[in-house]
C-alpha positions in Angstrom: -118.7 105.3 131.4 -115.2 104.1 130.6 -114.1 103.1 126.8 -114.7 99.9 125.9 -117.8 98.6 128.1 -120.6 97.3 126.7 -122.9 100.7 127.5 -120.2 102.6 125.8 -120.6 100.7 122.5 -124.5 101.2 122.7 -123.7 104.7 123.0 -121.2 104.7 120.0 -123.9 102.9 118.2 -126.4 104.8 118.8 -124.8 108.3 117.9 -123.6 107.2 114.7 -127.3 106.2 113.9 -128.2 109.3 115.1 -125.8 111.3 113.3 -126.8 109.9 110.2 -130.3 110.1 110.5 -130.4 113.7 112.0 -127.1 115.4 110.6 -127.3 114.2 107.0 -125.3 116.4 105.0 -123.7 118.7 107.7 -121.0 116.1 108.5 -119.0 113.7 106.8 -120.3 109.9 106.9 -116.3 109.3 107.9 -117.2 107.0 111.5 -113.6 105.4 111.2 -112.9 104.5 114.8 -108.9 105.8 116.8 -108.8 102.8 119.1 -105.4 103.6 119.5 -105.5 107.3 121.4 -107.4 107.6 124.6 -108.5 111.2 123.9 -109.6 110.8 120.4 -112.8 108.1 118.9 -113.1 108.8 115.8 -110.1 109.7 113.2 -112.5 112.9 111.9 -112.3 115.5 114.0 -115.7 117.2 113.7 -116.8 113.3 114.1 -114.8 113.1 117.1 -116.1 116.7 118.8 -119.7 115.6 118.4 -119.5 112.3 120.1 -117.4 114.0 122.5 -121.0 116.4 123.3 -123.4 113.8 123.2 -121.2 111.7 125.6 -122.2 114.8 127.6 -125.4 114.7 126.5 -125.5 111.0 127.6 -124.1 111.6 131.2 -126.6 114.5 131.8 -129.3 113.0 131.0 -128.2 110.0 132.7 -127.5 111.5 135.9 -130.7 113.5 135.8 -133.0 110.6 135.5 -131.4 107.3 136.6 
C-alpha cells in the first residue's frame, strides 16, 4: 500500500473512526495529518505510532485472507 492511493485513504479513514470509537480517552483526538515527511502521518506522535501498527494490522490481515 503506498501513501496516497485511494486504499490508503480508506485505511486512514477508517482508523481514525476506529480510534475514536474504541480508544476514547486513551489518546488525544489530535488526527492533524504530516503530508510533508514520508515517515511520519500524523503530527502526534502516539497518533502516528498507532496508525503505524494497524497499517500492520492491515497488511496481515490482508495477506492472510486476500
Amino acid at each position: 500500500m503506498q501513501r496516497g492511493t485511494k486504499e490508503f485513504y480508506e485505511v486512514q479513514k477508517g482508523f481514525e473512526k476506529g480510534v475514536k470509537d474504541c480508544f476514547f480517552g486513551y489518546m488525544s483526538g489530535d488526527f492533524t495529518k504530516d503530508d510533508f515527511n514520508s515517515s511520519t502521518f500524523y503530527a502526534n506522535g502516539e497518533v502516528n505510532a498507532a496508525f503505524w501498527f494497524y497499517m500492520a494490522g492491515y497488511a496481515a490481515a490482508k495477506c492472510e485472507y486476500q
